[in-house]
C-alpha positions in Angstrom: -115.4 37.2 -6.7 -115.7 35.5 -10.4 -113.0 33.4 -11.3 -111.0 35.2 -13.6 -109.2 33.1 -16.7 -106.1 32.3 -16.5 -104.9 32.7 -20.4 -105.9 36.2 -20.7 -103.8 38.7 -22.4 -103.3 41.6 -20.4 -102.5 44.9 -22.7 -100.8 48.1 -20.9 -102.6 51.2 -21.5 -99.0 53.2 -21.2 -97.5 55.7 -23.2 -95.3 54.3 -26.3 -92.2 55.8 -24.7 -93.0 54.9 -20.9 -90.0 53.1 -19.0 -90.3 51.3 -15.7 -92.6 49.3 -13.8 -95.6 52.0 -14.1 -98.4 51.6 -12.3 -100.2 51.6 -15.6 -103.7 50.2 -16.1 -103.6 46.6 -18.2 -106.9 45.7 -20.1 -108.0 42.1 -20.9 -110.6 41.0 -23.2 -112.5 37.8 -21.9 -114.0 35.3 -24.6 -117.4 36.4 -26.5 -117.7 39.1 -29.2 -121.4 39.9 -27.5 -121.9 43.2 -25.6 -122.3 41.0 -22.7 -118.6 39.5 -23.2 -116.1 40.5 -20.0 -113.7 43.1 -20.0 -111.0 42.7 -16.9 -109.0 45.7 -16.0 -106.1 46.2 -13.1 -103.0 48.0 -12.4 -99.6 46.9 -12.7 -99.1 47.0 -9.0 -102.0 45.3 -7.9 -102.5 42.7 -10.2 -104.5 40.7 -7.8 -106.9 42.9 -7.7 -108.9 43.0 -11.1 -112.4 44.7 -12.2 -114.8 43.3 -14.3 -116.5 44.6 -16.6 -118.4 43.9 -20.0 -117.6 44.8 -23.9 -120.7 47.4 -23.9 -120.2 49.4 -20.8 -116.4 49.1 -21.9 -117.0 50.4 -25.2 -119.2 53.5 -24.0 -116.3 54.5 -21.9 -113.8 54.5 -24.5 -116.1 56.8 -27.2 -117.1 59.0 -23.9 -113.1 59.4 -23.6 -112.6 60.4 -27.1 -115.8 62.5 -27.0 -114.3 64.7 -24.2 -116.4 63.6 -21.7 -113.7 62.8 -19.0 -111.6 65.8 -19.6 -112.9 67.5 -16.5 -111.2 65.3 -14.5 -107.5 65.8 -15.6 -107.6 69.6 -15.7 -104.2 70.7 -13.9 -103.0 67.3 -14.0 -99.9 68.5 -16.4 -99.5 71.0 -14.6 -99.3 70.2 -11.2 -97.0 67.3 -12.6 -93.8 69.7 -13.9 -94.1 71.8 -10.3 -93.3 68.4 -7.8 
């Protein structure tokens, strides 16, 4: 596995009014403005155990999310929250 820097800063992807430890998702940008530049992404309860990724494939993802793309995936997710 690539070494992965040290001195990153790790962002939570979380909602502005989440409280405890998550798991949430935590994005780090790696050095290089270039669409070859690393992105590193893990979860709050794993944080050993990061992806890598790079700025261009990250940044298709994020439009494809706003386009819609994704939704499929989190039909009935509301809903099946407020029954457990």
């Amino acid at each position: 596995m690539a070494d992965i820097p040290s001195d990153l800063i790790w962002t939570r992807a979380a909602p502005p009014d989440a409280t405890g430890p998550g798991p949430w998702i935590e994005i780090a940008f790696g050095e290089g403005d270039d669409g070859e530049a690393p992105v590193y992404l893990r979860e709050t309860s794993d944080p050993e155990n990061v992806v890598t990724t790079n700025r261009r494939k990250w940044d298709a993802f994020v439009l494809g999310v706003q386009a819609g793309e994704f939704d499929h995936f989190v039909e009935g997710v509301l809903e099946n929250d407020r029954t457990e």
